[in-house]
C-alpha positions as CSV (number, residue, x, y, z in Angstrom):
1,X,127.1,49.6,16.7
2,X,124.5,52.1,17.2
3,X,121.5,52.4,18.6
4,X,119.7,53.6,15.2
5,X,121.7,50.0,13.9
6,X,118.9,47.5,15.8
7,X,116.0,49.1,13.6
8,X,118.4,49.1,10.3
9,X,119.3,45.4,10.9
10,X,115.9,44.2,11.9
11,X,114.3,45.7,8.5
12,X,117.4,44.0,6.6
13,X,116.0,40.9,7.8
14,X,112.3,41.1,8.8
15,X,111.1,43.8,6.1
16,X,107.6,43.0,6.4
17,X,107.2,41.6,10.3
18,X,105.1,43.5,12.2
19,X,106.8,46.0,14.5
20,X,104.6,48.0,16.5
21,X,101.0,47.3,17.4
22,X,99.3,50.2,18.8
23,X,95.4,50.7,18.9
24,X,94.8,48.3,16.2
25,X,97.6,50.0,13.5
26,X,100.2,47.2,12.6
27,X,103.4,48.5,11.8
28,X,105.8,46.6,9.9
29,X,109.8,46.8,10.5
30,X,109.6,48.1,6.4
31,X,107.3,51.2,7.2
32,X,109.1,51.9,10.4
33,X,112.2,52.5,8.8
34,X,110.8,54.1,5.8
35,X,109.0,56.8,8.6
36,X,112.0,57.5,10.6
37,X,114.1,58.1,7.4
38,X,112.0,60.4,6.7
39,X,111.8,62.5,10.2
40,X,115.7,62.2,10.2
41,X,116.3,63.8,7.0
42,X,113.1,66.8,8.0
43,X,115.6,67.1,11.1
44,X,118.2,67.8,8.9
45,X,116.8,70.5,7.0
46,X,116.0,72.0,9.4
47,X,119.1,73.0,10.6
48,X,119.5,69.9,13.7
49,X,123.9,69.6,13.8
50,X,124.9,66.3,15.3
51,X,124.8,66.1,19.1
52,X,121.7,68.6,19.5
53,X,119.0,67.9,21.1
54,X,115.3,67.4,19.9
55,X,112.9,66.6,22.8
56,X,109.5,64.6,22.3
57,X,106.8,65.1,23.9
58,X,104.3,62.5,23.0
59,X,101.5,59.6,24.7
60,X,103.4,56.5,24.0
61,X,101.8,55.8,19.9
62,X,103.2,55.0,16.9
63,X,104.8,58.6,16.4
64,X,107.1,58.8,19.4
65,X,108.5,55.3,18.0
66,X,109.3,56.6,14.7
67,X,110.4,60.2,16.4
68,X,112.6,57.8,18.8
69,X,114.6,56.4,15.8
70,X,114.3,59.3,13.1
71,X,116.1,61.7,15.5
72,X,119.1,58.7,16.1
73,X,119.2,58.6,12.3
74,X,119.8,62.6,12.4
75,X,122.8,61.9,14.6
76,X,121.0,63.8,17.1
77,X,120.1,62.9,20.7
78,X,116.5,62.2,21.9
79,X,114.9,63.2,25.2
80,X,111.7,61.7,25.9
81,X,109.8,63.7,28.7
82,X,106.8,62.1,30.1
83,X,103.2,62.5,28.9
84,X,102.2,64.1,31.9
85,X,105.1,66.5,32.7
86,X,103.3,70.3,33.3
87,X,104.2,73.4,31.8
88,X,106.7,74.5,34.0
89,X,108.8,71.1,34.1
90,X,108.4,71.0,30.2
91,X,109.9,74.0,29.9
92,X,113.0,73.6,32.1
93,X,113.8,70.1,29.9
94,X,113.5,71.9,27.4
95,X,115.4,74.5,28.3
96,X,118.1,73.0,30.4
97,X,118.9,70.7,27.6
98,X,119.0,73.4,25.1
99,X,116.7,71.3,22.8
100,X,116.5,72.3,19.1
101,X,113.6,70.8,18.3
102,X,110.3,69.6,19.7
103,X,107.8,67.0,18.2
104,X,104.7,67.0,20.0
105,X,100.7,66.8,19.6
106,X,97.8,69.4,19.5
107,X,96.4,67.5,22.7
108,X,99.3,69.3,24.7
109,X,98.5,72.8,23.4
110,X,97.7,73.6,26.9
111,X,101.2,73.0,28.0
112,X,102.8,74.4,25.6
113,X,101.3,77.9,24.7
114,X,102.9,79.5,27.1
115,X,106.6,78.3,26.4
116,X,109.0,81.0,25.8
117,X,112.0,79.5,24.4
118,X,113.1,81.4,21.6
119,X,114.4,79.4,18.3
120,X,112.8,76.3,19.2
121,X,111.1,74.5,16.3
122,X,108.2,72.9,16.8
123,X,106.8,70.0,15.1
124,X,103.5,69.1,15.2
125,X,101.5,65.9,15.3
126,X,97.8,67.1,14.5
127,X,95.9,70.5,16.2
128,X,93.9,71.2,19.4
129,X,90.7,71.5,19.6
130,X,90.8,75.2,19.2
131,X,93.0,75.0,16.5
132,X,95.1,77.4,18.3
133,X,98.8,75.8,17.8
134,X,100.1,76.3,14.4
135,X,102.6,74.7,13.9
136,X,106.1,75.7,12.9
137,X,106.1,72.2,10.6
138,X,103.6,69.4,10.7
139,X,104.2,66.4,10.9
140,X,102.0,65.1,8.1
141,X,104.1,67.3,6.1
142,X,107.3,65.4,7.3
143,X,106.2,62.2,6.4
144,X,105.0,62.6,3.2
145,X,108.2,64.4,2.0
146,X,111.9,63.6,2.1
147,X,113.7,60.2,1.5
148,X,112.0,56.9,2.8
149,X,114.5,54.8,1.1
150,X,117.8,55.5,2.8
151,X,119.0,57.6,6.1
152,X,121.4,60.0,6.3
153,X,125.0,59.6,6.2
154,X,126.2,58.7,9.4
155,X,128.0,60.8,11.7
156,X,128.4,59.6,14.9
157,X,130.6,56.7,16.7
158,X,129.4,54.8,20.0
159,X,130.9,57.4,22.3
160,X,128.4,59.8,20.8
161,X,125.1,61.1,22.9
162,X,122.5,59.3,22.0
163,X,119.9,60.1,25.3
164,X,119.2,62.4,27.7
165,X,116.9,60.6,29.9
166,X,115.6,63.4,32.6
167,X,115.5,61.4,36.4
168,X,112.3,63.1,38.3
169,X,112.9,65.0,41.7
170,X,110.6,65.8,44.2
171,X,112.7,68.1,46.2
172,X,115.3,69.1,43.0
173,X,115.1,69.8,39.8
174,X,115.3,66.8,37.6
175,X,118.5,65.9,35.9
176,X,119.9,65.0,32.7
177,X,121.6,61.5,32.7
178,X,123.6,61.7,30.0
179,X,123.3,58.5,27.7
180,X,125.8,57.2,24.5
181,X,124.9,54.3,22.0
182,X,127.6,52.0,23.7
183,X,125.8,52.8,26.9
184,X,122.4,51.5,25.5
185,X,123.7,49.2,22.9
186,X,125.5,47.3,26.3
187,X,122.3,47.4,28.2
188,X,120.0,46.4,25.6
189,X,122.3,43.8,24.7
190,X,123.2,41.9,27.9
191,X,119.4,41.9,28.9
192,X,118.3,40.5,25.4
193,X,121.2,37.4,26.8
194,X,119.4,36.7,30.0
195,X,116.1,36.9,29.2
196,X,116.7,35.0,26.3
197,X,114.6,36.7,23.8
198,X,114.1,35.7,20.3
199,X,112.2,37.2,16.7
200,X,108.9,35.3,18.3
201,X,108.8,37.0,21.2
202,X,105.9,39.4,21.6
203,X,106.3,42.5,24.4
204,X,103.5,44.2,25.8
205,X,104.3,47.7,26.8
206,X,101.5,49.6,29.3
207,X,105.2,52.0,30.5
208,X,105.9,55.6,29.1
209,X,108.7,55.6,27.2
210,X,110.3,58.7,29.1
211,X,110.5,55.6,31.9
212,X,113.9,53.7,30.6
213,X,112.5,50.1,31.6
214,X,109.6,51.4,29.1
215,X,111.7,52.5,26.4
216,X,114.1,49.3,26.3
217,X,111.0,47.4,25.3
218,X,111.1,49.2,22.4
219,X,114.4,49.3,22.0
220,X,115.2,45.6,22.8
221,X,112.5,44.3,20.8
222,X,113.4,46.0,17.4
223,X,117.1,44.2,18.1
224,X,115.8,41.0,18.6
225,X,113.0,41.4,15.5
226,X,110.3,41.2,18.1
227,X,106.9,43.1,18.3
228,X,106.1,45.3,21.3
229,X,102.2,45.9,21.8
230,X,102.3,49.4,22.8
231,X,99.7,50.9,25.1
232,X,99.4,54.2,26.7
233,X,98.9,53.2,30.4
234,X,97.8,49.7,32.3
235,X,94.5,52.5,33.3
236,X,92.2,49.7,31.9
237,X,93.7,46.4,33.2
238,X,91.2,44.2,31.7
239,X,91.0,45.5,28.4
240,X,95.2,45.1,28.3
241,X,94.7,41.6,29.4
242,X,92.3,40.6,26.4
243,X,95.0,42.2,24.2
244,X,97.8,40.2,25.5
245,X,96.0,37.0,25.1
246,X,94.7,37.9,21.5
247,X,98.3,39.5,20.3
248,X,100.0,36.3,22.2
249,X,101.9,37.9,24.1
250,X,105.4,36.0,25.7
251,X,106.6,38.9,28.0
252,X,105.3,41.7,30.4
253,X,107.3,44.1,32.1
254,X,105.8,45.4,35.4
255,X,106.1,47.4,38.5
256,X,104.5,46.5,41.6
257,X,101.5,48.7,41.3
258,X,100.7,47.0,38.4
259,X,101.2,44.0,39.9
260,X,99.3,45.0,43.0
261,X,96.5,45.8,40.4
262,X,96.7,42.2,38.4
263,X,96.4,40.8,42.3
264,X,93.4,42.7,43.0
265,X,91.2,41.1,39.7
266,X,89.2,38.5,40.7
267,X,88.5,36.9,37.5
268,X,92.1,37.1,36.3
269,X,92.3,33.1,37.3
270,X,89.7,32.4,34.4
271,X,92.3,33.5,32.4
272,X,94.4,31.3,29.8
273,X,97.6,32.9,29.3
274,X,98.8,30.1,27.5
275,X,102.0,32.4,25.5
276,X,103.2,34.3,28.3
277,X,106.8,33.2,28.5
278,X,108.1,35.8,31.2
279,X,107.5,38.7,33.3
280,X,109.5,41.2,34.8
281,X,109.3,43.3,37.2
282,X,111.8,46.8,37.9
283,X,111.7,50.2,39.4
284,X,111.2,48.5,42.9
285,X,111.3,45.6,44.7
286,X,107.7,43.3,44.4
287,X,106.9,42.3,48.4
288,X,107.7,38.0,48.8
289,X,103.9,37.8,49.3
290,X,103.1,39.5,46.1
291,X,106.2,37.2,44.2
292,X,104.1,34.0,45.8
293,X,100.7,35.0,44.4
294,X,102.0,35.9,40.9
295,X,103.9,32.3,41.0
296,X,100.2,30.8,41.8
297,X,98.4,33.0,38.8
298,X,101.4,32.0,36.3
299,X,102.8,28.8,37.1
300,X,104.1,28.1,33.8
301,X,105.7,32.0,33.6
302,X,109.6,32.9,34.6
303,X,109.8,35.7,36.9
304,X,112.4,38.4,36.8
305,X,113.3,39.8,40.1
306,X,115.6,42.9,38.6
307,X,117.6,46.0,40.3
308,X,118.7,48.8,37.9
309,X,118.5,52.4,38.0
310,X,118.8,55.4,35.2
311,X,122.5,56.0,35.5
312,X,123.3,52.5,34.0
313,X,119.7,51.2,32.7
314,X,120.1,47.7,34.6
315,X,122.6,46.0,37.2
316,X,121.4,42.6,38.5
317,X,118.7,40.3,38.1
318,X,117.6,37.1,39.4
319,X,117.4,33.6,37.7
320,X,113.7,32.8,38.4
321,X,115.2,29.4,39.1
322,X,116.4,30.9,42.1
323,X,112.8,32.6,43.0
324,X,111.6,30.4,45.5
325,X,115.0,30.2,47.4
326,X,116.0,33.4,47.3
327,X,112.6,35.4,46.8
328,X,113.8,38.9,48.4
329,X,117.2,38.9,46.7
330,X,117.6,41.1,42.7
331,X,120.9,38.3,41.9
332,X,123.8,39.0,41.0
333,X,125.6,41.2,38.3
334,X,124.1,40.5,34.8
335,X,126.4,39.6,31.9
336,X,129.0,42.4,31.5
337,X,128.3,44.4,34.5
338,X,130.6,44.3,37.9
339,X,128.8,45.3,41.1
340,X,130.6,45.7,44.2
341,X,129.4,46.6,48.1
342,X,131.6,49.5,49.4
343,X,131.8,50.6,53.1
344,X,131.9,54.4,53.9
345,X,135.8,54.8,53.4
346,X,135.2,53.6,49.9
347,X,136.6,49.9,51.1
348,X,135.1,46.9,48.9
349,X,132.8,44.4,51.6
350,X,133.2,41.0,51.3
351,X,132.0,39.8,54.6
352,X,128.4,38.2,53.9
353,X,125.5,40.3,55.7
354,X,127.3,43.5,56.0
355,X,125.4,46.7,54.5
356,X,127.4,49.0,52.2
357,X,126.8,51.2,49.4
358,X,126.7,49.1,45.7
359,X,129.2,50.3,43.2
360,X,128.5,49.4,39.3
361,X,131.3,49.3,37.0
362,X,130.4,48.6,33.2
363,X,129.9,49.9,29.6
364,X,126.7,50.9,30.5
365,X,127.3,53.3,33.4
366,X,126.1,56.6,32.2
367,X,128.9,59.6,31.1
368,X,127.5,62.1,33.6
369,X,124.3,64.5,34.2
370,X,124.1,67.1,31.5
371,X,125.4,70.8,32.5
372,X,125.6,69.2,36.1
373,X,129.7,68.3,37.0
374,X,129.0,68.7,40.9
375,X,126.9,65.9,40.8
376,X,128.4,64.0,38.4
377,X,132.0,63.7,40.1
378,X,129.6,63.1,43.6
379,X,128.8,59.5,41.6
380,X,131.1,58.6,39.6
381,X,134.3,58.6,40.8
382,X,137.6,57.2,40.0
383,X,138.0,53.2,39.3
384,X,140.3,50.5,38.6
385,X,142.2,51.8,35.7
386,X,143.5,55.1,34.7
387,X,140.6,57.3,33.4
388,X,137.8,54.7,34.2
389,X,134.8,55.9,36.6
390,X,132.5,53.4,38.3
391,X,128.7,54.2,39.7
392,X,128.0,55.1,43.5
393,X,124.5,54.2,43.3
394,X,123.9,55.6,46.4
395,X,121.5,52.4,47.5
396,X,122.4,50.2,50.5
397,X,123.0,46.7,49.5
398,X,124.4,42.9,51.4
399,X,125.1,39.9,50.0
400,X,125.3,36.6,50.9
401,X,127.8,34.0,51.3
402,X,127.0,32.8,47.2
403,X,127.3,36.4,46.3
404,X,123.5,37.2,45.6
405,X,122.7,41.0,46.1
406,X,120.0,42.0,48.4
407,X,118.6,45.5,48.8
408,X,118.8,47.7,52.2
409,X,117.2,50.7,51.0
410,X,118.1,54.0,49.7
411,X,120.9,56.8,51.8
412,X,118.3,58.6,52.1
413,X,115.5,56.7,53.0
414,X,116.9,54.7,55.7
415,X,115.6,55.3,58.8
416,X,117.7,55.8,62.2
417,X,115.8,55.1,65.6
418,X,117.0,54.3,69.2
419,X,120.6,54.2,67.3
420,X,119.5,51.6,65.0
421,X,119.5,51.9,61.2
422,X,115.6,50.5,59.5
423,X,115.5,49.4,56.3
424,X,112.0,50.5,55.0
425,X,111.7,47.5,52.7
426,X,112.0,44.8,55.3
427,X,109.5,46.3,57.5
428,X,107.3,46.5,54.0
429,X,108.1,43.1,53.5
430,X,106.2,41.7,56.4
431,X,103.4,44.2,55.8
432,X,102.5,43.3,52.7
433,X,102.7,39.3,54.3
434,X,98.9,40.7,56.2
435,X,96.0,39.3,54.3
436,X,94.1,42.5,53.3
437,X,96.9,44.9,52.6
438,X,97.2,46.0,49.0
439,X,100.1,47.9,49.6
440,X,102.5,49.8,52.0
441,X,105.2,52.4,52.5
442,X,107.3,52.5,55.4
443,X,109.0,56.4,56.1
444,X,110.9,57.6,58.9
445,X,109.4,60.7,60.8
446,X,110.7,63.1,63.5
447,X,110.9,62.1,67.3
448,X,111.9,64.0,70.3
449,X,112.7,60.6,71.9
450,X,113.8,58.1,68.9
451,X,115.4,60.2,67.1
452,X,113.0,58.8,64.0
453,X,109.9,56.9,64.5
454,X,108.9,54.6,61.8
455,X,105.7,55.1,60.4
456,X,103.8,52.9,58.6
457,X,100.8,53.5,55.3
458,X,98.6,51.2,53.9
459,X,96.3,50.9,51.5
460,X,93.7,47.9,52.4
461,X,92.2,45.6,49.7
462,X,88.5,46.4,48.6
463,X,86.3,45.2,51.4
464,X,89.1,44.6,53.9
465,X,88.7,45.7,57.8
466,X,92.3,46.1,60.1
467,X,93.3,48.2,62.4
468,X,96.2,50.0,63.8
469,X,96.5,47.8,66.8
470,X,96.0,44.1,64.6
471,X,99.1,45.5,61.9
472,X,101.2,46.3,64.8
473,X,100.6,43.2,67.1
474,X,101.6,41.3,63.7
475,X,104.6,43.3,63.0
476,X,105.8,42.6,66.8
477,X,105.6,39.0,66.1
478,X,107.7,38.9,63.1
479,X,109.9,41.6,63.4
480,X,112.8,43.3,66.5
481,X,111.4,46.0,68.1
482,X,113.0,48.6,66.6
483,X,111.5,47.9,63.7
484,X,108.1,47.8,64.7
485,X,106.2,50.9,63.1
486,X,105.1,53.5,65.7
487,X,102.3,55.2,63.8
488,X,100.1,53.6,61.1
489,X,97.9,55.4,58.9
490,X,95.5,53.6,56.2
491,X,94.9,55.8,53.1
492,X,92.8,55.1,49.9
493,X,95.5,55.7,47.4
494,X,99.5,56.5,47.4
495,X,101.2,59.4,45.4
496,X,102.8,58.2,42.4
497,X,105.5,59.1,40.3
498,X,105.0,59.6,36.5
499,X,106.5,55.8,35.5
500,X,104.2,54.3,38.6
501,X,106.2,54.0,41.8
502,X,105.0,54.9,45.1
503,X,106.4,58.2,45.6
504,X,108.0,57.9,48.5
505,X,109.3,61.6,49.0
506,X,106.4,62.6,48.6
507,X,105.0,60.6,51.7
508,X,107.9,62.2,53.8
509,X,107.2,65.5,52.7
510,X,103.4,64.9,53.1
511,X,104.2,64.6,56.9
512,X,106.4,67.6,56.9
513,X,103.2,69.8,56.3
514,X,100.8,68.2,58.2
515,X,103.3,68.3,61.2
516,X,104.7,72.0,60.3
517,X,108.5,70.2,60.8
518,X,111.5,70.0,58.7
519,X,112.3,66.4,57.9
520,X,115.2,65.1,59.6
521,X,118.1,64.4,57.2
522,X,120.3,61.6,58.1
């Protein structure tokens, strides 16, 4: 199967079930396939060969979901690069991957006029303001011409391309993870299984597509005949809210600063969200006190505690079941996916407790990053049988004695002090347990005498006092000394990253320039 083949089937049997829902337009299975027929075969003719590249650059809408599928149909391979990318990273995508083609919007005219890449093709959703962006092809041109009623012949196989999904980097440049239909079509597949989803399930989507747990909703809801509400950003909480209970919605993907922002809405109680089924939560972990208050606003909702990352899409995730006994732990491998713990020699861990690297071994695991071989043998690396590679996530994990998975943190943001190793999280953990804290990050900074110090930031809740001395006293309660942060420092927001994590290399890197120091690497 390929990943084009969810949209085909769907239409064969849902023609005239809506789709899409975006700002009011209702888009039917029928007129989505119709659309992206009709981009794939304007790709075509203009020259796009199998295996290139044509790059979108879109606010999620209706048009990056047809462009999503119309270039599949082409038998070329998307990359998605995030609304709010800037000039200079657009242009290294762009160029890097060698795209052929871009489909984009007058609204990004200022990013774009300056691009100097030769022979790409531009096309064009609308003008700018100015009217200063002709376009090489427009895209009202593109879908009023061409065949609607059938796609191209098909040309690829699963082992084809059919992603590059670009990973951001705060201190490299991003890079290409390199995506085939089996890869997706596994993923999409074995998450549709645990979260049981069915044709009646209704997704709102507030993530970017260029975020992969953004762009499964899309993809996973067109293979299960479902209908994603697609919005351009969770920017205006209440107003998504309203939507999901008029659209009845049954599942919500979040992150934990959108959760911290549900938890922070007083009136959300006088809500009635009486078709939310699930909700889901990815990217990184939610803090046990913010899992608690969630289960207290939706009592009637399952909760997702998941772990995944680019390379593979998705690795673990936790039967809500198992929420309240386990509340810290992302569960065990989902279906079709092997994850193992590995010491430093490269030595599987089964003793419960111990920390090791996790190693993920699957149809999903990613083929490499594009025009980057270094880094690609760095993480995938030989495995059980002749020719396979498995995943060195390159994140500290344990498990317990009934093999749930718990994460330690990543390499690199594990912090060493008075020759002990800190996991940020579990420090975070207990932070987030002080009533008044919104949020916190925990980073390691340089010290003549520790080695590292741990360093603690938080952001208070609206009209909440604390001090340095009251969130240390707590954390010397509830955690060994070690642990205990050495500096605190309360801020009024956090750097994010563009699909809504706390950025936490940023943080470090924050410190390097107000200290005038080089960040320890451990």
């Amino acid at each position: 199967m390929l990943l084009q083949d969810f949209l085909t089937e769907s239409t064969e049997r849902f023609p005239d079930k809506v789709a899409v829902i975006f700002r009011g337009q209702r888009f039917t299975y029928g007129e989505l396939e119709r659309q992206a027929n009709r981009l794939a075969w304007a790709l075509l003719d203009l020259g796009v060969k199998r295996g290139e590249r044509v790059a979108v650059f879109l606010d999620n809408s209706l048009e990056s979901v047809i462009a999503l599928f119309g270039i599949l149909k082409a038998g070329a391979v998307f990359v998605i690069l995030s609304a709010a990318a800037k000039a200079a990273k657009v242009e290294y995508i762009l160029s890097h991957c060698g795209a052929r083609v871009l489909i984009s919007h007058g609204n990004k005219h200022e990013v774009l006029r300056d691009l100097k890449l030769p022979g790409l093709v531009k096309i064009m959703i609308g003008e700018d303001e100015a009217g200063q962006s002709p376009p090489d092809v427009s895209w009202s041109q593109v879908m009023t011409a061409g065949e609607a009623d059938h796609c191209p012949p098909r040309r690829n196989i699963d082992l084809d391309l059919a992603a590059l999904i670009y990973t951001s980097g705060s201190t490299a440049d991003p890079k290409g993870v390199m995506l085939t239909h089996l890869n997706m079509v596994s993923a999409a597949t074995s998450i549709i299984s645990y979260l049981k989803n069915t044709p009646d399930d209704i997704i709102m989507n507030v993530l970017p597509l260029s975020f992969d747990y953004g762009l499964y909703q899309v993809l996973m809801a067109v293979k299960f005949g479902g209908t994603v509400v697609l919005e351009k950003s969770f920017v205006y909480p209440y107003a998504v809210i309203d939507k999901m209970i008029r659209e009845r919605v049954s599942g919500f993907p979040l992150v934990p600063t959108i959760a911290a922002i549900l938890l922070q809405l007083e009136s959300l109680k006088n809500y009635t969200f009486s078709s939310l089924r699930y909700i889901t939560n990815t990217g990184a972990a939610l803090p046990e006190s913010h899992i608690r208050k969630l289960r207290d606003l939706f009592p009637q909702v399952a909760i997702y505690s998941m772990y995944g990352l680019t390379e593979c899409k998705r690795v673990s995730y936790l039967p809500p079941e198992e929420l309240d006994r386990r509340p810290n732990s992302v569960g065990k491998p989902m279906p079709n996916v092997e994850a193992f713990i590995v010491d430093e020699q490269g030595n599987e861990i089964d003793e419960p407790g111990r920390i090791g690297e996790l190693v993920v071994r699957g149809s999903n695991v990613m083929r490499g990053y594009w025009q980057d071989p270094e880094e690609t043998a760095r993480v995938l690396r030989p495995g059980r049988y002749p020719g396979e590679v498995v995943l060195y996530t390159g994140d500290y994990f344990k498990m317990d004695e009934e093999g749930y998975l718990f994460f330690v943190g990543r390499k690199d943001d594990l912090i060493k002090t008075r020759g002990e190793r800190v996991s940020p999280r579990e420090v975070e953990n207990v932070l987030h347990q002080i009533d008044g804290v919104l949020e916190a990050v925990v980073i390691g900074v340089p010290d003549d005498l520790l080695g590292q110090a741990v360093k603690a930031f938080i952001m208070l809740q609206e009209g909440k006092i604390l001090s340095e001395k009251e969130i240390i006293a707590y954390c010397m309660d509830k955690l060994e000394f070690f642990m205990v942060p050495k500096f605190v420092e309360f801020l009024t927001e956090f750097p994010k990253t563009a699909t809504g994590k706390i950025d936490r290399r940023a943080m470090a890197m924050r410190e390097e320039r107000l200290n005038g120091l080089f960040a320890n690497k451990v």
